[in-house]
N, C-alpha and C positions, 0 to 999 in steps of 0.2 A: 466382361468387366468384373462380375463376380468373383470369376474365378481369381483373376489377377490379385484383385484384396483379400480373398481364401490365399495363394500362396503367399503375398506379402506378411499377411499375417502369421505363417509357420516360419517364415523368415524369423519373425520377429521374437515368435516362441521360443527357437532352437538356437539363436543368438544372441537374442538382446537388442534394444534400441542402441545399434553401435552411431546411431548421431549425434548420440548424447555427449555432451563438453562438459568437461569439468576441468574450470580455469582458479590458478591461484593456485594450483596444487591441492583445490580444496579449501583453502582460508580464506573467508569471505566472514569472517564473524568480528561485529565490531569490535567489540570487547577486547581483539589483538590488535588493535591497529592504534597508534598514536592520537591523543588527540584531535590536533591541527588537521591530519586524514576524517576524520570524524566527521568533523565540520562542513570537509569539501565534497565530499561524500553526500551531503545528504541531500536524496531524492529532493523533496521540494526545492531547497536551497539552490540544487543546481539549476531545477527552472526557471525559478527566478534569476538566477546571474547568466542564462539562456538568454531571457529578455532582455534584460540589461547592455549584455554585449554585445547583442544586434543593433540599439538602438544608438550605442557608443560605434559598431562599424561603419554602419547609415552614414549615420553625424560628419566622420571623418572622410569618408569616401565623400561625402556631398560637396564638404566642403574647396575638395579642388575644381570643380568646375564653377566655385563663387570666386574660388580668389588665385588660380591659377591661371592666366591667358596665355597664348602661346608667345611665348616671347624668342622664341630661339636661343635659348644658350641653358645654360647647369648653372645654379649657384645654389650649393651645399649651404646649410643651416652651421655643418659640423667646423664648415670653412672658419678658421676664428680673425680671420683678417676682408670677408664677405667677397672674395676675388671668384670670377667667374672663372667656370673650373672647364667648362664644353661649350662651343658655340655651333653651333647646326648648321651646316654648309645651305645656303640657298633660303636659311630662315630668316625670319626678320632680323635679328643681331647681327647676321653676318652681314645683310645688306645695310645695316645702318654703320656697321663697323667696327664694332664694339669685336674685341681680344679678348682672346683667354688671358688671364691674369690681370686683367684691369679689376680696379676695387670699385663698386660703387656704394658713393658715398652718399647720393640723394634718389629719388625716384620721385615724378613728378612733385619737386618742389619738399619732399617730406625726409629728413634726414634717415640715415639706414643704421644702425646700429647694429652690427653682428654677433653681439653678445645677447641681445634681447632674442628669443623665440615667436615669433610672429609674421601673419603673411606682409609681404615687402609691397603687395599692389592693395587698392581701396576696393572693394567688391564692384562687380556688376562691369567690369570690361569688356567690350565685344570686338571682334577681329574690322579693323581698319581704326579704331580708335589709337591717336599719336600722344605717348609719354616719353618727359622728357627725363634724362639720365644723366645724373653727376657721377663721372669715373674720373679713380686717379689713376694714370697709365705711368708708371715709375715716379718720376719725379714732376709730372706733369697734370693738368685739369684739363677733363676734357666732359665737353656738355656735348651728346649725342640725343637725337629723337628718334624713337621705335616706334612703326606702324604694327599695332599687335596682328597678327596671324588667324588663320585657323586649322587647328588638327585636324580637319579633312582635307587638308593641303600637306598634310604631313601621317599619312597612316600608321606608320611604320610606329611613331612617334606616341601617336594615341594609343596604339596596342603595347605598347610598356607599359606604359600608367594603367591601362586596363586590366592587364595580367597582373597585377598587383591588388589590385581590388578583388578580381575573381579569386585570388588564390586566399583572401581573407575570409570570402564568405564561404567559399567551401571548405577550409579548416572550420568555423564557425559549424558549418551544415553536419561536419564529418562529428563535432563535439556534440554536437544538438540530439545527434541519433544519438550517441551512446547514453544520454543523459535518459531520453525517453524508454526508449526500446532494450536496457540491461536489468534483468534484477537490480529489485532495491537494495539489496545486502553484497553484489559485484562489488567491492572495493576497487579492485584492480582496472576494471572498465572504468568505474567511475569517475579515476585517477585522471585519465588518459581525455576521459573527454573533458575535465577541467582545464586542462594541458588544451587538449585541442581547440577548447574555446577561446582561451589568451592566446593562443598563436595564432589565431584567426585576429584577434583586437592587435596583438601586436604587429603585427603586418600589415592592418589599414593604417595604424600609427606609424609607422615608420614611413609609409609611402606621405602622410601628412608630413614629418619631420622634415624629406628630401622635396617633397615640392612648395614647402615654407608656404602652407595650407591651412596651420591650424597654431592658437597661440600657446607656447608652450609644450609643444609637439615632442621634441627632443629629449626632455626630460620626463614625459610622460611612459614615451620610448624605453627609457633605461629604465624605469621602474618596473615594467612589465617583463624586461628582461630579465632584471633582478630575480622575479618572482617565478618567473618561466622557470629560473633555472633547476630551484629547489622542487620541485613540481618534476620537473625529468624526473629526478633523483628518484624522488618516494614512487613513483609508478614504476621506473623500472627493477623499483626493490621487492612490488609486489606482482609485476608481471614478468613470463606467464605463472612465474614460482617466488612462494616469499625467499629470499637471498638474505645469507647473515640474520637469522631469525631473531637470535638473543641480541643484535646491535644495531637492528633495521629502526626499532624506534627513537634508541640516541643519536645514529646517523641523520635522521628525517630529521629532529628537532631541532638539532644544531644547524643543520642546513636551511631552515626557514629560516632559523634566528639573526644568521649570519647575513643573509637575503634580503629581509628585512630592515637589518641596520645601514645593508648598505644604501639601501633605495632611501631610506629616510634622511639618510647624509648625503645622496644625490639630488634630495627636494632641498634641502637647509641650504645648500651650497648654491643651486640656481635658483633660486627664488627666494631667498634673501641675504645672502650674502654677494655671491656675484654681482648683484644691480648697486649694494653699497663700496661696489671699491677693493671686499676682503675678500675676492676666493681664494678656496683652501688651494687652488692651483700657482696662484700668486704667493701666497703665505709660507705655503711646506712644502708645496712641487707633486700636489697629489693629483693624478690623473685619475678623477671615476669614473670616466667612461670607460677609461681602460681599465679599469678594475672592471667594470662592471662586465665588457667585454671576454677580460678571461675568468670572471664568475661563469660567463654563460658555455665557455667553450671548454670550460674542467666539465663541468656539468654533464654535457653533450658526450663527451667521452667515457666520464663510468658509465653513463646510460648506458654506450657500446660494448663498453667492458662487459657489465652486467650481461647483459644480450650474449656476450661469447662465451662467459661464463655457463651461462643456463645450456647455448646450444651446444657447445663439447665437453663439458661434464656432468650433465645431470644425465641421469640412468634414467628416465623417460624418456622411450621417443614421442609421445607427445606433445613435452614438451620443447624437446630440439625439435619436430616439426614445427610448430609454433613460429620457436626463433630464428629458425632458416629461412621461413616466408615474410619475417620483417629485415631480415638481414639484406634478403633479395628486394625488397620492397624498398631499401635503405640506394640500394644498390644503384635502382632502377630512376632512383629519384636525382643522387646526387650524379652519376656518371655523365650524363648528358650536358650538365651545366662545366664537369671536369675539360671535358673532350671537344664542346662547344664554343666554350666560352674561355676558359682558364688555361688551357693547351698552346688553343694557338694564339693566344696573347704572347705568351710565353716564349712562344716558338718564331712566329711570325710577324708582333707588332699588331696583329688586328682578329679582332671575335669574328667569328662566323657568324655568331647569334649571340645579341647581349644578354645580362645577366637576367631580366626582366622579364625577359624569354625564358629562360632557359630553368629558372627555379618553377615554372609552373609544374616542370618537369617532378618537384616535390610530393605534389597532390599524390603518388604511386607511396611513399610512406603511410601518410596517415590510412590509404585503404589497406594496406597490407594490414596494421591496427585491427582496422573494425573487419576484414573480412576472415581474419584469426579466430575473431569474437563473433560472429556472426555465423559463421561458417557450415556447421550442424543443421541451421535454420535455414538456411537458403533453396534448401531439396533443387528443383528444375533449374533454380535461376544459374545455380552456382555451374552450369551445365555450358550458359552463355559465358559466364566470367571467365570459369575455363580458354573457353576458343579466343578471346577479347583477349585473355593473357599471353597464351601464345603467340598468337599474332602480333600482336606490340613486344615482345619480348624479340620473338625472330626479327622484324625489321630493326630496333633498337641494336643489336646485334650485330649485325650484319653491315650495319650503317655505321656505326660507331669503330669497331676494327678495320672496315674500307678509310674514314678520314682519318684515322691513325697512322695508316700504313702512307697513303697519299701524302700526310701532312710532312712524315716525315723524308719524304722525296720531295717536297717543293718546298723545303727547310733547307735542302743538301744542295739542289740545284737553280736554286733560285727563281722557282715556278710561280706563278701569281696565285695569289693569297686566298682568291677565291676556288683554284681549281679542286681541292680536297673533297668539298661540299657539295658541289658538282658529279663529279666522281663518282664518291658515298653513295647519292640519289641513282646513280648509272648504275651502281652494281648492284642494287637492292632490288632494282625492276628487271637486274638480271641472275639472281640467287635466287629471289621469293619462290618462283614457281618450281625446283627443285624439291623433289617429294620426302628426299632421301633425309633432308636438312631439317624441313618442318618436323618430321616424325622424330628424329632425335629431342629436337626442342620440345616438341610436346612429353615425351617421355618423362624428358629433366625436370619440368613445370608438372606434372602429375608425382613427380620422388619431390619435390619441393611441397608442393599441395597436399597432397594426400600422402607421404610418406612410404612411397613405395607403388601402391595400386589408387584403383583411380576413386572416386569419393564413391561414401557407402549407401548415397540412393540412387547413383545411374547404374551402380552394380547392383544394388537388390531390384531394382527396376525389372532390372535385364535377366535373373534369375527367378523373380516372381513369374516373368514370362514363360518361362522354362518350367519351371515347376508347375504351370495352368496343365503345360502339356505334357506333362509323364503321365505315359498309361502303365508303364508297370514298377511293382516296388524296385527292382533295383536300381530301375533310371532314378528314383526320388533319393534316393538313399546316394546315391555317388552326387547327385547336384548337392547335398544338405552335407554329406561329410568329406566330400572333396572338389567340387567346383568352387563352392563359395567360399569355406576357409581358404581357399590358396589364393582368391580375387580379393579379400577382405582382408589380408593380413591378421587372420586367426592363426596359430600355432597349433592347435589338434582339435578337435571335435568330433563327437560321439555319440551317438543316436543309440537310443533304447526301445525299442516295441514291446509292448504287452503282450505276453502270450498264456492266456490263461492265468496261474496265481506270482507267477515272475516275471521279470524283466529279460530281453535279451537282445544283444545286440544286432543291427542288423545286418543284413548280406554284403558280404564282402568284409567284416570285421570279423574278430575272434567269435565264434558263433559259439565256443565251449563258454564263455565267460558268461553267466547268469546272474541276476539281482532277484531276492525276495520282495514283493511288494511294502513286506512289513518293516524291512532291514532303512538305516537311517539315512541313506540320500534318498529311496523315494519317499519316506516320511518327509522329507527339507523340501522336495518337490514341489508333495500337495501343497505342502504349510505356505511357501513362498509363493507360488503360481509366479516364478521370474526363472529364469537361467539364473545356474551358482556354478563356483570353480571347485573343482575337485581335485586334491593336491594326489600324488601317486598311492602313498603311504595310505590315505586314505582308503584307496580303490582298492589297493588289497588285503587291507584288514575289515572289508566289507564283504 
């Protein structure tokens, strides 16, 4: 074992700690950064809105199991006529008879207003308890009674609303590391984890808004979005490289400012003017949620932009490794909800897997995020994240190109709607164990990861081992100046040996080429006790 850390450590002499990250391009100094980043940035601050946001997800998540019962059917918050939009074959709705598009207008006894924000039932309902329902069914009154339900009679049902909640707290979780575990002076993480804590709150809010859970829900919604959006913006101007340096701070500012007004004019308009009679939707024909909606999806886009900018023109690879591993992370998230859910609606009239499902699929973005930034640090682990990737990548793969292919033959020939899915799961359990497939994918997942070779502690691992066991200099000398630059993605390296009052290099190098002790790289040597670059020009006016 000694030995291993005696070679680890020449490793480290003759190369440098290449785990080392350095994100931002380097700028991490507040003093460049706008304001308003200043603020969101700052270490304690985020812990505190850490706390805050968990106690705001709690809240909201809690709250559908007080005033949510299983009622069997959909009615949208956003519905603005309160008409029931899904009714659940076999659920209480549908046995009491209640239709899609009927309005209702009362709920036991208490009139419904669909303009107010607020949950429709009185807390504390348990499954067998009977409410009675005022719909208007076109031109018609019709009083139905629902025997409420329960979601363990309906799984399928419970696991939507729960992946909605999960997928809150682990953005929440994904923000919370970065907030702890980054430099104080990370601007760029820091960004990202304030972003990832509001899309953790905005996503228990939204599941509040859709199961008409919490008062005010909707508009609480848009504000977050609001705020969400400008939030992209500034982090992806300062991750992994600051973009537009001289306009990143005019950009950021206006963008909050403009965020800001709107969310402010989205609170005036449903919370006091709407309940008087004037909304500005009545008044001028201004739609904010649709504004606010494509606030949030311009946003989403330069983010992307941004992202493709930095990975095919910036001269670090780096950095384009970086933004290749969120791009594939971006990839991995949205694809599944493309191909799952949105295809074969498209294609066929019915989801394989609803949306509910299918955006947990997200959670692979934000780790892409933090395992970008984390990545240096992780030594052994990153070893398991490796293989975890792989293997969810190959079946994701593999799966996804089978119900594409299927979807579109039971498109053409009018196959049933479920056989794609089927299929997909048939050929994954008959691809997986081909060896030829997996090894390519790992390849591509190590040129995504590591940028070519595989990361630089299971390689120095694997060469500190090697290095315990060279018994003679040339075996040392070819591991240090050509196994491991060619495994590490170094470009040339150079070894020098003392030999008496000069330097020389060692066996198997120009053996004519001599260094004086006294001459200026090994004066920079001693002085530094680190690895330095040596430009050519240099090396021969030495």
């Amino acid at each position: 074992m000694g030995n291993f850390y005696q070679a680890d450590r020449i490793c480290r002499l003759a190369f440098g700690d290449l785990r080392t990250a350095i994100f931002c391009n380097g700028v991490s100094v507040y003093a460049e950064h706008p304001r308003i980043v200043i603020i969101l940035t700052n270490p304690r601050g985020q812990v505190v809105f850490s706390i805050l946001t968990l106690a705001a997800i709690i809240l909201f998540n809690t709250f559908f199991y007080i005033y949510c019962p299983n009622d069997g059917m959909v009615v949208y918050q956003e519905n603005p006529l309160g008409g029931v939009s899904q009714v659940y074959p076999g659920g209480p709705a549908d046995i009491a008879g209640v239709e899609v598009g009927d309005r209702i207008l009362a709920i036991a006894g208490k009139p419904v207003d669909p303009l107010r924000s607020e949950p429709r039932y009185p807390p504390g309902l348990k499954p067998g308890d009977i409410v009675d329902y005022d719909f208007l069914r076109g031109n018609e009154y019709v009083t139905l009674s629902l025997t409420m339900g329960s979601y363990w009679d309906n799984l399928p049902l419970l696991g939507s609303y729960l992946g909605v909640q999960f997928l809150s707290i682990f953005l929440w979780g994904i923000g919370l590391v970065l907030a702890l575990f980054v430099q104080h002076d990370d601007v760029c993480a820091r960004l990202l984890g304030v972003g990832f804590l509001l899309a953790g709150l905005t996503a228990a809010v939204g599941g509040a808004s859709g199961w008409n859970s919490f008062w005010g829900a909707i508009t609480i919604q848009q504000v977050l979005l609001c705020l969400l959006a400008p939030l992209l913006v500034a982090a992806h101007l300062t991750f992994p490289a600051v973009s537009f340096g001289r306009y990143s701070t005019g950009i950021i500012n206006a963008a909050f400012a403009l965020a800001c007004a709107l969310a402010l004019l989205v609170m005036v308009d449903d919370w006091l003017l709407t309940p008087n009679g004037h909304s500005l939707y009545q008044a001028y024909g201004l739609d904010l949620r649709q504004w606010v909606l494509v606030l949030f999806v311009v946003s989403w886009v330069v983010s992307v932009a941004l992202l493709m900018r930095n990975r095919f023109h910036s001269r670090d690879p780096e950095i384009r490794r970086q933004t290749g591993i969120v791009i594939w992370g971006m990839v991995l998230g949205i694809g599944p909800f493309f191909v799952f859910t949105l295809l074969p609606y498209l294609l066929l009239g019915e989801e394989y897997l609803t949306g509910t499902y299918t955006i947990l699929f997200l959670v692979s973005l934000p780790l892409a995020y933090a395992y970008v930034i984390f990545q240096r640090r992780l030594l052994k682990v990153d070893f398991i994240i490796n293989r975890v990737v792989v293997w969810f990548t190959l079946i994701l793969l593999i799966l996804i190109s089978s119900v594409l292919v299927f979807s579109a033959l039971a498109a053409a020939f009018d196959l049933p709607a479920l056989l794609p899915i089927y299929a997909g799961l048939v050929t994954v359990l008959i691809i997986l164990p081909v060896t030829a497939l997996s090894k390519a994918v790992q390849a591509q997942v190590d040129r995504v990861l590591y940028g070519g070779h595989y990361d630089y502690a299971t390689v120095t691992s694997s060469l500190a081992n090697q290095l315990a066991q060279a018994l003679d200099r040339d075996r040392l000398v070819e591991l240090l100046t050509q196994n491991m630059p060619q495994q590490m993605g170094i470009q040339q390296a150079s070894l020098w040996i003392s030999d008496g009052s000069r330097l020389v290099h060692g066996a198997g190098q120009e053996e004519s080429e001599t260094r004086s002790l006294d001459d200026r790289l090994c004066k920079d040597l001693l002085k530094q006790r680190s690895p330095i670059m040596e430009s050519p020009a240099a090396r021969h006016a030495g």
